[in-house]
N, C-alpha and C positions, 0 to 999 in steps of 0.2 A: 774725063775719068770720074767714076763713082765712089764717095767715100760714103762710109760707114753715117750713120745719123749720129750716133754719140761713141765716144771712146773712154773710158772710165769719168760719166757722167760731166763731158765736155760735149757741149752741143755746138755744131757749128750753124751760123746764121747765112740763110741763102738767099738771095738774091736782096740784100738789106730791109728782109722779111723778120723782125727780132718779135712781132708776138708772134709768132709759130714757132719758133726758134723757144720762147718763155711757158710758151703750150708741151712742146716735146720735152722740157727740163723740167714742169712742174709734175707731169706723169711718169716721169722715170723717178722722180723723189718719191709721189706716190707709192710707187710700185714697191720698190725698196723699202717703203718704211720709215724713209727720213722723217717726214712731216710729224707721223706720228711720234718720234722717238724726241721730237723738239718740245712736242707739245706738253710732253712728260716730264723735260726735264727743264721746262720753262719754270716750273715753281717746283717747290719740296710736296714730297709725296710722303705722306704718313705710312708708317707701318701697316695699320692695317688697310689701308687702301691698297698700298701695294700688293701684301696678302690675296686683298680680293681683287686685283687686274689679273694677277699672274693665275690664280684658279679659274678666275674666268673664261683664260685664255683657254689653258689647258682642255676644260669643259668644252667649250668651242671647237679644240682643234681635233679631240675625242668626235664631237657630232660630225663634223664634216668628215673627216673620214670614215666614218660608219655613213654615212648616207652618200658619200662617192663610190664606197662599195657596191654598194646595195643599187646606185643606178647604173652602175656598169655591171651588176649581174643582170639586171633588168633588160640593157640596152643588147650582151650578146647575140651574138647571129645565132652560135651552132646548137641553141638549147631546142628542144621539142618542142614542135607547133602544140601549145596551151589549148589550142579551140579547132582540134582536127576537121574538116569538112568546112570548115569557116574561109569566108574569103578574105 
């Protein structure tokens, strides 16, 4: 029988395989965010530091969504052939 690779970030270890088992738990902390959120709260953040993480983000997450846009109007099937006669 097949189970899931993780269940609310319990990884189970197969065949007494624990670094793949520390590989799949280190990329789902990744993924999530964990890592990051440790490393923040490992020491005190100043005000303005704070400040400028959280604008940064923001700035950040502004660009990537204007440039996911912008490559998924790029990438469309049903737009008109740009360079008619072209192969």
């Amino acid at each position: 029988m097949r189970h899931a690779s993780f269940i609310a970030r319990t990884v189970f270890v197969q065949n007494n395989d624990v670094e793949a088992a520390c590989r799949i738990l280190n990329r789902i902390l990744g993924r999530e965010e964990i890592f990051d959120q440790f490393r923040r709260t490992r020491f005190y953040e100043k005000p303005y530091q704070y400040r400028r993480r959280v604008n940064f983000e923001k700035c950040k997450a502004l660009y990537n969504e204007d440039m996911q846009r912008k490559i998924e109007f790029i990438l469309r099937k049903n737009r008109v052939d740009p360079f008619p006669g072209s192969l």
